[in-house]
C-alpha positions as CSV (number, residue, x, y, z in Angstrom):
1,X,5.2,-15.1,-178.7
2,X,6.6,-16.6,-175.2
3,X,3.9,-16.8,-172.7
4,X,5.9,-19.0,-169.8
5,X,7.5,-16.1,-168.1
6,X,11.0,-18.1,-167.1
7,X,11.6,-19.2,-170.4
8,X,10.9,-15.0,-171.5
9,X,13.5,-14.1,-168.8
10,X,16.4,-16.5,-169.9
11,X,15.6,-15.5,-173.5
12,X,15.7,-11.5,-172.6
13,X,18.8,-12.2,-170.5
14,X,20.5,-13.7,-173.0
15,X,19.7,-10.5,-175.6
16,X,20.9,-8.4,-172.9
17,X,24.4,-10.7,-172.2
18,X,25.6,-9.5,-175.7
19,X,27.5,-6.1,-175.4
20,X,25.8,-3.7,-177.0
21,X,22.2,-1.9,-175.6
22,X,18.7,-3.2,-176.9
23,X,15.8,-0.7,-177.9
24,X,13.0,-1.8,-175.9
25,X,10.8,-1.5,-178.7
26,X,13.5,-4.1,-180.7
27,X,13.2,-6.5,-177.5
28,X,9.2,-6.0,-177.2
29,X,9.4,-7.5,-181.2
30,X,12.2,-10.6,-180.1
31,X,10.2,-11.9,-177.7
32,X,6.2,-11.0,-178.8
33,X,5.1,-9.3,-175.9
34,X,4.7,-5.7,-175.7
35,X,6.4,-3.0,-174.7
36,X,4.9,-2.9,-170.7
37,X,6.0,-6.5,-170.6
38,X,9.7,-6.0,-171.5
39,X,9.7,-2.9,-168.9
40,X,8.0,-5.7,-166.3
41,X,10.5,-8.0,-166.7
42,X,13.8,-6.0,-166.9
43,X,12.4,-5.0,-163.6
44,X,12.2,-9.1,-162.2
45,X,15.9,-9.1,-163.6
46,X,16.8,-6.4,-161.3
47,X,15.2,-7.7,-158.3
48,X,17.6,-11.2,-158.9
49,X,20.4,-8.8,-158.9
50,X,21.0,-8.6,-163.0
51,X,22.4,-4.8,-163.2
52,X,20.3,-4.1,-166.4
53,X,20.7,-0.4,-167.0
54,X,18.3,2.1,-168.5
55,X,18.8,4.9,-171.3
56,X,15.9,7.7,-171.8
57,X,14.7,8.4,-174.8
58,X,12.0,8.2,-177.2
59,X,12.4,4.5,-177.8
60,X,14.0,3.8,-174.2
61,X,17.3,1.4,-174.2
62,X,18.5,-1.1,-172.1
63,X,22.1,-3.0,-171.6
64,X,23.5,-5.5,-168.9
65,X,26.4,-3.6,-167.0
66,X,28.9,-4.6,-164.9
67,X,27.9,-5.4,-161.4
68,X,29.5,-6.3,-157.8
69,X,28.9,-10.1,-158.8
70,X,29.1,-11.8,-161.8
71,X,25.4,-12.9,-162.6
72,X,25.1,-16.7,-164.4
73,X,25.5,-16.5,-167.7
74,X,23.0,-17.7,-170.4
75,X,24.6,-19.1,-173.8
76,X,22.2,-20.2,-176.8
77,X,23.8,-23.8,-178.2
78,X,26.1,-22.3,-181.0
79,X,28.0,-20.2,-178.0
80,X,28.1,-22.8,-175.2
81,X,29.6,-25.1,-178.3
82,X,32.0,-22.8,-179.8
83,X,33.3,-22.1,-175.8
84,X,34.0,-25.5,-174.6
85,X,36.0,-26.1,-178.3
86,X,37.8,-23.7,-177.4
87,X,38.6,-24.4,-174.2
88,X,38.9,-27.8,-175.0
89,X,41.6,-27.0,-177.6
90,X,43.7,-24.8,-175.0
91,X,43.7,-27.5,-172.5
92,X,44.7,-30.1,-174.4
93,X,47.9,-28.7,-175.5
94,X,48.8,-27.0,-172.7
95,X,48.5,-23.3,-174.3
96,X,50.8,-20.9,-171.9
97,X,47.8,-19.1,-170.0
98,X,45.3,-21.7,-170.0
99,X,45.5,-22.4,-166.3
100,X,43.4,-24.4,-164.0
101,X,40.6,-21.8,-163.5
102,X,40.0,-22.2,-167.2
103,X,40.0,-25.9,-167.1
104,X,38.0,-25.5,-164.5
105,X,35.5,-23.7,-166.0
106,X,35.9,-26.2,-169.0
107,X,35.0,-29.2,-166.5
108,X,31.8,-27.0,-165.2
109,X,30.8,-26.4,-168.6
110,X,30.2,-30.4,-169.8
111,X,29.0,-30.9,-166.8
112,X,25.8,-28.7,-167.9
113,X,25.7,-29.4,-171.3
114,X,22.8,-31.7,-172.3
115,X,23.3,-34.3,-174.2
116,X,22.5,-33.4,-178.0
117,X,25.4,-30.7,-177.2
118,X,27.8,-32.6,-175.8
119,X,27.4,-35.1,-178.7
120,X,27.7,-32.3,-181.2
121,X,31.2,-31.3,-179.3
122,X,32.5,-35.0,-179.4
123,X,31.6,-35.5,-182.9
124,X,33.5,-32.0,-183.9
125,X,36.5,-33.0,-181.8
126,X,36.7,-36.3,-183.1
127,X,36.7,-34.5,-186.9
128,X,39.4,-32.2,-185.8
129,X,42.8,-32.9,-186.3
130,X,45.0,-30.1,-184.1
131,X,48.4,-29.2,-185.4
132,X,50.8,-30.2,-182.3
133,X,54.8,-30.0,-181.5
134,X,55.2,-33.4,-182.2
135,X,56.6,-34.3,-178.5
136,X,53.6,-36.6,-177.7
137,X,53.3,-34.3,-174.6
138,X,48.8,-33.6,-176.1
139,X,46.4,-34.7,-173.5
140,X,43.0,-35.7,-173.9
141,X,40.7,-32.5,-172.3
142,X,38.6,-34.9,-170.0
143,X,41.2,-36.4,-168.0
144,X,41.8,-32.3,-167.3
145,X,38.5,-31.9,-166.2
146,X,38.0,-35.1,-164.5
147,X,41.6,-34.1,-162.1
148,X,40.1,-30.3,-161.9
149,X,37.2,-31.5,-160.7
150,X,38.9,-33.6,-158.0
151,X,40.8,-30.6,-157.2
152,X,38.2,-28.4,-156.9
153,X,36.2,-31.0,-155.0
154,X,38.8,-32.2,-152.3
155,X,38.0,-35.7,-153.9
156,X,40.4,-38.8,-153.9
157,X,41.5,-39.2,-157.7
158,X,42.8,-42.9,-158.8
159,X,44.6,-43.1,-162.2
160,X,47.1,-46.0,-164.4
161,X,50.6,-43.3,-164.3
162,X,53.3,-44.3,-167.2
163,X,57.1,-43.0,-166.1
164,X,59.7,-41.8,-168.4
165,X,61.0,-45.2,-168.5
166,X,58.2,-46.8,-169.3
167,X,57.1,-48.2,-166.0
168,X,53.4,-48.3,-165.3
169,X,51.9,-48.0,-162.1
170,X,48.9,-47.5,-160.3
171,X,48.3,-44.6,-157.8
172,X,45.5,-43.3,-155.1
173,X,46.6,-39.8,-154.1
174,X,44.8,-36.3,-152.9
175,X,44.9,-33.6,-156.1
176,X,46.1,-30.7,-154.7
177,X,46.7,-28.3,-158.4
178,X,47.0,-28.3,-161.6
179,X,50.0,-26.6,-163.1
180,X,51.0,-25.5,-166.9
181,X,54.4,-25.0,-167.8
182,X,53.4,-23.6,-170.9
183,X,54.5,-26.9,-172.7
184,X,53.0,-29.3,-170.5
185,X,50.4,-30.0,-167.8
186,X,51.6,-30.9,-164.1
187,X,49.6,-32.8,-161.1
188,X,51.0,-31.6,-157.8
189,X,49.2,-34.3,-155.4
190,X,49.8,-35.9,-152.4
191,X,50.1,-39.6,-153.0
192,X,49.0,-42.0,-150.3
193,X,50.8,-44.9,-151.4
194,X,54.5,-43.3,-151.1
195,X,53.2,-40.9,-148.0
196,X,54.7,-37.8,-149.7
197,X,53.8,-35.0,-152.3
198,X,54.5,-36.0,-155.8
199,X,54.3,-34.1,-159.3
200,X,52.8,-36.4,-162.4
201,X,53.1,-35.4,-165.9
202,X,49.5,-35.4,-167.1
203,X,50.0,-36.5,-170.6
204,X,51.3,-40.0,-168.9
205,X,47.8,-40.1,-166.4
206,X,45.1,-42.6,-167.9
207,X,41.6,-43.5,-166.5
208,X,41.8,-41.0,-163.8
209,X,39.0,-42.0,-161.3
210,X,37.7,-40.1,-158.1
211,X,37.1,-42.5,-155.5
212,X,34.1,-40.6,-154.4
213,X,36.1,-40.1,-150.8
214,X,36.8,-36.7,-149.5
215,X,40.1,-35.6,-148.2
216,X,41.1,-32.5,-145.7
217,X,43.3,-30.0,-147.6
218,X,46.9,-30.4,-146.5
219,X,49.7,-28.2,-146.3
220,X,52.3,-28.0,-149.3
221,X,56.1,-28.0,-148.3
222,X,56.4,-25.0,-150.2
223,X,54.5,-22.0,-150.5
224,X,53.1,-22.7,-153.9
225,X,52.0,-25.4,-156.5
226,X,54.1,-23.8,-158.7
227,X,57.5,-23.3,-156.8
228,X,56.9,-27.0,-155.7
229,X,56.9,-27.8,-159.4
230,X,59.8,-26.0,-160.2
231,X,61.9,-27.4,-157.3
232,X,60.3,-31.2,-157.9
233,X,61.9,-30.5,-161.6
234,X,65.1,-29.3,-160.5
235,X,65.9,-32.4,-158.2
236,X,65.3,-34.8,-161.3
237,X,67.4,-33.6,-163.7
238,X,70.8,-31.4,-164.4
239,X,70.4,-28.4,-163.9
240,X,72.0,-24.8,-164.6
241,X,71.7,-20.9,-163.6
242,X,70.5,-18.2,-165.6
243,X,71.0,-14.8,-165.1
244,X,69.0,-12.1,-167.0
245,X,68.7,-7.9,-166.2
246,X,66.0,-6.5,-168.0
247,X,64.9,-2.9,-168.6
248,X,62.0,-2.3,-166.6
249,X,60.6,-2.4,-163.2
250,X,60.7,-6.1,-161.1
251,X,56.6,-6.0,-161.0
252,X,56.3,-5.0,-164.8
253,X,58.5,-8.3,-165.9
254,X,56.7,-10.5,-162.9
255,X,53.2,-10.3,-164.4
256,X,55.1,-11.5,-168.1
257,X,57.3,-14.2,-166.6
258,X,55.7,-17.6,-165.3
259,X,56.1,-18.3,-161.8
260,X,57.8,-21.6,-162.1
261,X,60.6,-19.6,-164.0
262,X,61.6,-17.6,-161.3
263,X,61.0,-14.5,-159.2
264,X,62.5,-10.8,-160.7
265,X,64.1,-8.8,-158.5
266,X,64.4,-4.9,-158.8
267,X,67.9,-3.4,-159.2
268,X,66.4,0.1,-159.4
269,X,64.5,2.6,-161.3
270,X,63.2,0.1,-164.2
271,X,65.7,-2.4,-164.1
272,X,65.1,-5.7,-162.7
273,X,67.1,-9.0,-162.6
274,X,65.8,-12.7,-163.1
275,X,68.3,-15.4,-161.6
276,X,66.9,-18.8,-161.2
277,X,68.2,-22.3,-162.0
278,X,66.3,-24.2,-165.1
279,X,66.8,-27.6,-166.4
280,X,65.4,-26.0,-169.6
281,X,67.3,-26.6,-172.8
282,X,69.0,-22.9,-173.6
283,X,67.6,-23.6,-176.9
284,X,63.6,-23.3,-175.5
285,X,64.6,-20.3,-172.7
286,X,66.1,-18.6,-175.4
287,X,62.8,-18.4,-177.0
288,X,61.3,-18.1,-173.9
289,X,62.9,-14.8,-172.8
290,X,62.6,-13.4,-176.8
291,X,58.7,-13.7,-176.7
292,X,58.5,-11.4,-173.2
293,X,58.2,-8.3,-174.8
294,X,61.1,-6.6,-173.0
295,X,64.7,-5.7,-173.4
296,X,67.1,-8.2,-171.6
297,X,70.5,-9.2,-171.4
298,X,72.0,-12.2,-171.0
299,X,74.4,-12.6,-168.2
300,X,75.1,-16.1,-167.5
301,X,75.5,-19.3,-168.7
302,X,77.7,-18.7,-172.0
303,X,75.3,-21.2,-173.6
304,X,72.3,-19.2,-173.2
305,X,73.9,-15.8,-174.4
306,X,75.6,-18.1,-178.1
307,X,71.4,-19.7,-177.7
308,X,69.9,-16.0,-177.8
309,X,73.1,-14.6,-180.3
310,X,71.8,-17.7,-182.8
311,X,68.1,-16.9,-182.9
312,X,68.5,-13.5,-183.0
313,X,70.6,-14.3,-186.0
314,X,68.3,-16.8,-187.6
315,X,64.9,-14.4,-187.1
316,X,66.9,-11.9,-189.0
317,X,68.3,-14.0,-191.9
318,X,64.1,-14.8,-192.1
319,X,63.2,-11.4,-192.2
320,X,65.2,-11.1,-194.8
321,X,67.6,-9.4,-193.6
């Protein structure tokens, strides 16, 4: 039986958390009070602003609903474990649609995870071993959450920053986002040293460190962390045009396509072109356009259309047919 009445609450409102509705003779028996006491308490849940609704009937039920604000969620230890693995696994490889809320919520997370927990995570990452792409591009999930943090905090990040040639430096700038490509993990900060907006590659940060020292938000030269990115990219290396119509509406392909590959626009009644330049291999766009889920058709460069005629070719010679 649970006679402190805060510990009964958390316990009842994490019964309640899992989606399904609890017979308030079933909760009377979880926690050891009776059935007058569960009815008391679903009532102090209300009163905090926990939506917990009511069924009749002869054994009454309850269930948590969805409110105007998201309440704060109680997870037992197997739960808060098995969320942060999973989160940590995301992050660290730079899974397409594992963006910076979610690392975000990743860095919250540890932060509130005691200690016994946080040692059972360590010790089941460190037994782990994560099937990657093999181009060195995996990054360790708390330098992610140590940047989000800074990012999310206005705070002055200091990190060791490796170059593609090798070159090692050290840097003091103000984090501004986080951006995934889908393959890799992107810094878009404002570095103090150089007095200009930078991107960094996050595989090559190490020891990132916030100063402690607050920053005011600044205003990016372009209207997103991702555009920047993409435009950063662009002046660095060759690059080429695409052109790709596909078969349905501009706003249906934009919520598929990644912003940092480009902007759809409508050519009528579910028809849409995308017409960007990439310093993408055709090879990886190829891919990237077959995995969309929606008819295209390659306009421009040649390369792209033999790229997409190749592994069309190849995925039907593996299917046999």
């Amino acid at each position: 039986m649970t006679t402190d009445t805060p510990a009964r609450l958390l316990q009842l409102l994490s019964l309640l958390q899992t989606p399904r509705e609890w017979p308030g003779g079933e909760l009377a028996e979880r926690l050891g009070v009776s059935r007058r006491t569960v009815r008391r308490d679903i009532d102090r849940l209300r009163e905090l602003g926990y939506p917990v609704q009511a069924t009749k009937g002869s054994d009454g039920g309850y269930r948590l609903v969805a409110g105007k604000a998201m309440p704060p969620l109680v997870l037992d230890d197997e739960e808060a474990v098995a969320i942060a693995v999973g989160l940590r696994a995301g992050a660290g490889h730079a899974v397409e649609g594992v963006d910076e809320a979610s690392v975000r919520a990743l860095a919250k997370l540890e932060q509130v995870l005691p200690a016994r927990l946080r040692h059972r995570l360590s010790t089941l990452q460190a037994a782990t071993t994560p099937l990657t792409s093999g181009d060195g591009a995996s990054i360790a999930p708390e330098t992610l959450t140590v940047i989000a943090a800074a990012v999310a905090g206005r705070e002055r990040l200091r990190f060791s920053y490796r170059a593609g040639d090798g070159t090692g430096t050290r840097r003091l700038t103000e984090p501004y986002r986080l951006v995934s490509t889908g393959r890799r993990w992107y810094l878009v900060a404002y570095d103090l040293d150089r007095d200009d907006w930078r991107t960094f590659r996050v595989d090559r940060v190490h020891e990132p460190f916030p100063t402690g020292a607050r920053f005011a938000g600044r205003e990016l030269p372009t209207g997103s962390a991702a555009e920047y990115l993409r435009q950063s990219m662009y002046r660095r290396q060759e690059t080429y045009t695409f052109s790709v119509t596909f078969a349905e509406s501009a706003d249906a392909v934009a919520v598929r396509v990644p912003a940092w590959l480009g902007t759809p626009e409508p050519l009528g009644p579910g028809r849409c072109r995308l017409r960007a330049p990439t310093g993408d291999r055709v090879e990886w766009l190829a891919v990237r356009l077959a995995t969309l889920g929606v008819e295209f058709t390659v306009q421009e460069p040649a390369e792209l259309v033999d790229a997409v005629r190749e592994l069309g070719a190849r995925l039907t010679r593996a299917a046999g047919g």
